[in-house]
C-alpha positions in Angstrom: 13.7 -22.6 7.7 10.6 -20.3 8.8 11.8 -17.4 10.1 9.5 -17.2 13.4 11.2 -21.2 14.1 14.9 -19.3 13.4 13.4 -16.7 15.6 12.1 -19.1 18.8 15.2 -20.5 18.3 18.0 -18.1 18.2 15.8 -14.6 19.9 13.7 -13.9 22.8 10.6 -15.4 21.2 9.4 -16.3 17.6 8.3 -13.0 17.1 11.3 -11.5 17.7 13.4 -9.4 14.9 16.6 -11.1 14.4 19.9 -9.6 15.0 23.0 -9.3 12.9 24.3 -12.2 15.4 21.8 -14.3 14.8 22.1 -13.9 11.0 25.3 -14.9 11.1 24.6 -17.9 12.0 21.8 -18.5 10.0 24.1 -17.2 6.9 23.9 -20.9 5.1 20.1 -21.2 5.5 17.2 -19.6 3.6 14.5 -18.0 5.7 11.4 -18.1 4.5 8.1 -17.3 5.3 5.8 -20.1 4.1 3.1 -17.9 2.2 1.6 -19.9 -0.4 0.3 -19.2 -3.8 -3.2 -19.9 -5.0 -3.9 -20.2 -8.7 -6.6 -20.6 -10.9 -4.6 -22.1 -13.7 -5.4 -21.8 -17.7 -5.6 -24.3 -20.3 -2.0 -25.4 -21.4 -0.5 -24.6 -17.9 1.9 -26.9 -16.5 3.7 -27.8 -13.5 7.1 -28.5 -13.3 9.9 -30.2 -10.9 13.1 -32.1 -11.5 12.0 -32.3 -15.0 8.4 -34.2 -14.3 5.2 -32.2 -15.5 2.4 -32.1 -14.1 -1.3 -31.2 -15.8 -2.1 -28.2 -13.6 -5.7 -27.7 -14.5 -6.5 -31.5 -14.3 -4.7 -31.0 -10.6 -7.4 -28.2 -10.4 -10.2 -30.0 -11.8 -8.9 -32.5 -8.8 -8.4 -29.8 -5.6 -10.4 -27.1 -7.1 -7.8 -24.8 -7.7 -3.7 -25.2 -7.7 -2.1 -24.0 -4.5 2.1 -23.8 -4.7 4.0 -23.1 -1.6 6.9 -21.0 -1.2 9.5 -23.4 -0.4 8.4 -25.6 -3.4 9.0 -22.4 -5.7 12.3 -21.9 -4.0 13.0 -25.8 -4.5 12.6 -25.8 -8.2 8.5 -26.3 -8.6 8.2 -23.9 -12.0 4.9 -22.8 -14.3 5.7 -24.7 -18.0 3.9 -25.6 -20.5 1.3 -22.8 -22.7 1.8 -19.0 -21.0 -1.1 -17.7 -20.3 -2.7 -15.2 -22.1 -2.2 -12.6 -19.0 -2.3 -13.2 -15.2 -4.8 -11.6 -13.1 -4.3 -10.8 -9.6 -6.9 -10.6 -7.5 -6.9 -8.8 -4.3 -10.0 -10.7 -1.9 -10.7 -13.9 -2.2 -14.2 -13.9 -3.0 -13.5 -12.5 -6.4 -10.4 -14.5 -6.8 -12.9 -17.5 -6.6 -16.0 -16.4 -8.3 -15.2 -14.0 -11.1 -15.6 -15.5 -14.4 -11.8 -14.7 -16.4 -11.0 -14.5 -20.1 -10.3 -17.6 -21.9 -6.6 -18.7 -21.8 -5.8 -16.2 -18.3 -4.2 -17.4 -15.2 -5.8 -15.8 -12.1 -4.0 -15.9 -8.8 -4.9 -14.4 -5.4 -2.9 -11.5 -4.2 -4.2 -11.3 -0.7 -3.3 -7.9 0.2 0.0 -6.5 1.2 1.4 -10.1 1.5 2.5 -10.2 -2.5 5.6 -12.3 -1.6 4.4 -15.0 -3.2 2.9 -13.6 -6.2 6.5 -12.4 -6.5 7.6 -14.7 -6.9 4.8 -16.1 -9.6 5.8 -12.6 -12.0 9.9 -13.7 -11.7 9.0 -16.5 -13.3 7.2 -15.1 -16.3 7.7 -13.5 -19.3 8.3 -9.6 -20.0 5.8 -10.4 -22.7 3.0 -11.8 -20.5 0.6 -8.4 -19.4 0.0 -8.7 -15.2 -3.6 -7.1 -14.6 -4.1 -6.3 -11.1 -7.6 -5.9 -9.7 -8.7 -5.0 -6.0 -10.9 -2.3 -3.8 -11.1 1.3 -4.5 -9.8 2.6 -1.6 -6.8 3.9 -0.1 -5.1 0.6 1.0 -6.2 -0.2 -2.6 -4.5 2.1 -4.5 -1.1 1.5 -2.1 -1.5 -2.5 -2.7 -1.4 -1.6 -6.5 1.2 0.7 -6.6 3.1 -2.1 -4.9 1.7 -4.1 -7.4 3.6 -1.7 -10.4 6.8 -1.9 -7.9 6.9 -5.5 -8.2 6.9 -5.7 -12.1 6.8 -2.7 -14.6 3.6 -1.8 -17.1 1.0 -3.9 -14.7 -1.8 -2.5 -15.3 -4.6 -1.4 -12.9 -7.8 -2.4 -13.9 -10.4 0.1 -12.8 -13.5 -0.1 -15.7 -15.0 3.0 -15.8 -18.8 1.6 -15.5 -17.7 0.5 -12.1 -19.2 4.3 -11.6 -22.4 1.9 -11.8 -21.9 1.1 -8.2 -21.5 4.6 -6.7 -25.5 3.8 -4.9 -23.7 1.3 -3.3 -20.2 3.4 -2.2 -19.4 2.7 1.6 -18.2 6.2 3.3 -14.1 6.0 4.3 -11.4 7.9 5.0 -8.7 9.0 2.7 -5.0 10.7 3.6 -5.0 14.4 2.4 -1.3 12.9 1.7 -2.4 10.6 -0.8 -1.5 11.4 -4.7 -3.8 10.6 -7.0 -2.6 12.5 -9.6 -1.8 8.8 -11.8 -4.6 7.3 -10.5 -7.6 7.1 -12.8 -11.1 9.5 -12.4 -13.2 7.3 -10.4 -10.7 6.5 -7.9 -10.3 10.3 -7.6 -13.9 11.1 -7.4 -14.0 8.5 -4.2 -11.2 10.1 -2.5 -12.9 13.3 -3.2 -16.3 12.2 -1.5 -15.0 10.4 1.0 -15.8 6.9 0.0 -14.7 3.7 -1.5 -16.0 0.7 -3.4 -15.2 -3.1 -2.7 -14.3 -5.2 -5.5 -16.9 -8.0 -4.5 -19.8 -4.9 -6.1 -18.6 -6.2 -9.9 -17.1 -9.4 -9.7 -20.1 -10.8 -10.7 -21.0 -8.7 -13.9 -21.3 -9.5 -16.9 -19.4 -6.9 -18.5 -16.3 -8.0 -16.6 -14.7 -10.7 -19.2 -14.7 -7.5 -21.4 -13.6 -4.9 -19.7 -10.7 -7.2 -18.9 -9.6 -8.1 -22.5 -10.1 -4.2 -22.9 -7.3 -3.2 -20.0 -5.3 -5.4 -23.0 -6.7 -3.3 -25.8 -5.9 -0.3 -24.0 -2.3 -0.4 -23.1 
């Protein structure tokens, strides 16, 4: 059940909190919710459900990309067939869409804070598959992929250092004195230092990107 309807129904209003009584009776049902899950799937990838598969990419050549719902992950909908190569997550969605990923890589959209979903994408894939996560350079940024690391250990944070390139372009904003940046690597430093950041959309067009990506591999 979607929380917000366990909410309208059992609290003052759907966007209630709900209290330990309330929980109590909503012990034998699963809240969720409803985020969904937008993939860009890779060659080999399959969908999976009561022991039916499904051809993900020819569903993508079909709907233009593959879009899995919480509730069918929770019902048994599962990734099969070839693992990718590595996942990218992708913080906006006009990068998720337009950048042009390594051969053989899963891309999904990680639309911000809200990771639930891509939770639940990482539980079920292998230790062995590398999670690349790539977003803005600026504070929120570098919280949405420390969250990222939280979620599943050694992803790596993908931050090529000719993004530099793009400094002309910087847009000025504020950064917490509070923030440590002490892991974070130089060019996110230099930004906090000067009081600026730099939006993903800036590279997701280059054509050094494919590269720099397979590198982030190279690298760790």
């Amino acid at each position: 059940m979607n929380r917000r309807t366990a909410a309208g129904a059992l609290a003052e209003h759907s966007k209630a909190g709900l209290r330990a009584s309330h929980r109590s009776i909503l012990q034998e049902t699963t809240l969720t919710a409803d985020n969904i899950l937008r993939l860009r799937p890779c060659d080999g990838m399959l969908l999976q459900r009561e022991g039916v598969q499904h051809d993900a990419t020819a569903l993508a050549r079909l709907l233009g990309e593959v879009v899995l719902t919480e509730r069918a992950m929770l019902e048994g909908t599962r990734l099969a067939g070839r693992p990718p190569a590595a996942v990218l997550v992708v913080e906006n969605l006009g990068p998720y869409v337009d950048l042009p990923a390594p051969e053989g890589w899963l891309v999904a959209h990680g639309p911000g804070w809200n990771l639930k979903a891509v939770e639940m994408l990482l539980d079920q894939l292998s230790p062995a598959v590398p999670v690349v996560h790539f977003g803005d350079l600026d504070e929120n940024g570098v919280r949405i992929a420390r969250l990222m690391r939280s979620l599943r250990a050694g992803v790596r944070w993908f931050v090529p250092e000719w993004w530099a390139d793009y400094l002309p372009r910087a847009r000025p904003g504020e950064w917490s004195d509070a923030l440590d940046l002490s892991d974070a690597p130089p060019l996110v430093r230099r930004l906090k230092e000067e009081g600026r950041w730099l939006e993903q959309e800036l590279i997701a067009l280059d054509d050094r990107l494919p590269g720099a990506l397979l590198s982030v591999l190279d690298d760790s």
